[in-house]
DRENDO-1510 file (C-alpha; in Angstrom, 1 decimal, always signed):
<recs>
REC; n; res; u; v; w
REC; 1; UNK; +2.7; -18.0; -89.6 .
REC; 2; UNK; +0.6; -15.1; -89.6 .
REC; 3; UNK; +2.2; -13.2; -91.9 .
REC; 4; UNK; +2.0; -16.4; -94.5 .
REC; 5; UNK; -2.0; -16.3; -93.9 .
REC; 6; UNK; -2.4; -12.4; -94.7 .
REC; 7; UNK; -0.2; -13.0; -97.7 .
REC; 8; UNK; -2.2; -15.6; -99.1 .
REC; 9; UNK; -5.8; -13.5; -97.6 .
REC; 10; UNK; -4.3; -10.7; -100.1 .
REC; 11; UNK; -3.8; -13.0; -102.8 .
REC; 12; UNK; -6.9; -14.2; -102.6 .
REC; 13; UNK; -8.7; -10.9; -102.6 .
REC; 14; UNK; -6.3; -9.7; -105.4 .
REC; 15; UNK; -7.6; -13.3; -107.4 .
REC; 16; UNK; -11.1; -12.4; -106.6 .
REC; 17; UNK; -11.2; -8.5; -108.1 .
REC; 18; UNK; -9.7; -9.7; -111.1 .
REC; 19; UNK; -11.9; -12.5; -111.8 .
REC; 20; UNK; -15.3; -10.2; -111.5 .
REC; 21; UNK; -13.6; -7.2; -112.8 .
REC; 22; UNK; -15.2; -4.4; -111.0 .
REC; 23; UNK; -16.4; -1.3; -112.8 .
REC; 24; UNK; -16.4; +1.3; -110.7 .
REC; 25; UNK; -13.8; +2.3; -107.1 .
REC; 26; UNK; -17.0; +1.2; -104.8 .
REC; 27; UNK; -17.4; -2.3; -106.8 .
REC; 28; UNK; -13.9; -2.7; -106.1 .
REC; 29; UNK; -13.9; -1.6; -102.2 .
REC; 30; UNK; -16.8; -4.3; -102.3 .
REC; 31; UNK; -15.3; -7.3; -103.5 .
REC; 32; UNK; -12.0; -6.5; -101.1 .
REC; 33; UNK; -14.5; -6.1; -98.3 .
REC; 34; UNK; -16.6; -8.8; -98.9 .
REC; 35; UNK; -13.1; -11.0; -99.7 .
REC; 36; UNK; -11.6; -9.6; -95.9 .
REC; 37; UNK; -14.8; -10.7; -94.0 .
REC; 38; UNK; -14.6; -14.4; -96.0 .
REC; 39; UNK; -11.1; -14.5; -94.8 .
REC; 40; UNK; -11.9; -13.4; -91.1 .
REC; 41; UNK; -14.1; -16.1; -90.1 .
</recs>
């Protein structure tokens, strides 16, 4: 289901920003952009 895969997308990204523990708002925007184009292809 779709729904299941953008669940487990937003964990992902959720995973990733903890483990590299962004400094700043625009580190943070990074890593969840960064995580959305991983997921996307």
């Amino acid at each position: 289901m779709v729904t299941q895969q953008a669940l487990t997308s937003l964990n992902n990204i959720v995973q990733g920003v903890q483990k590299s523990k962004p400094e700043t708002f625009n580190q943070l925007i990074e890593i969840i952009i960064n995580s959305v184009n991983k997921a996307a292809m």
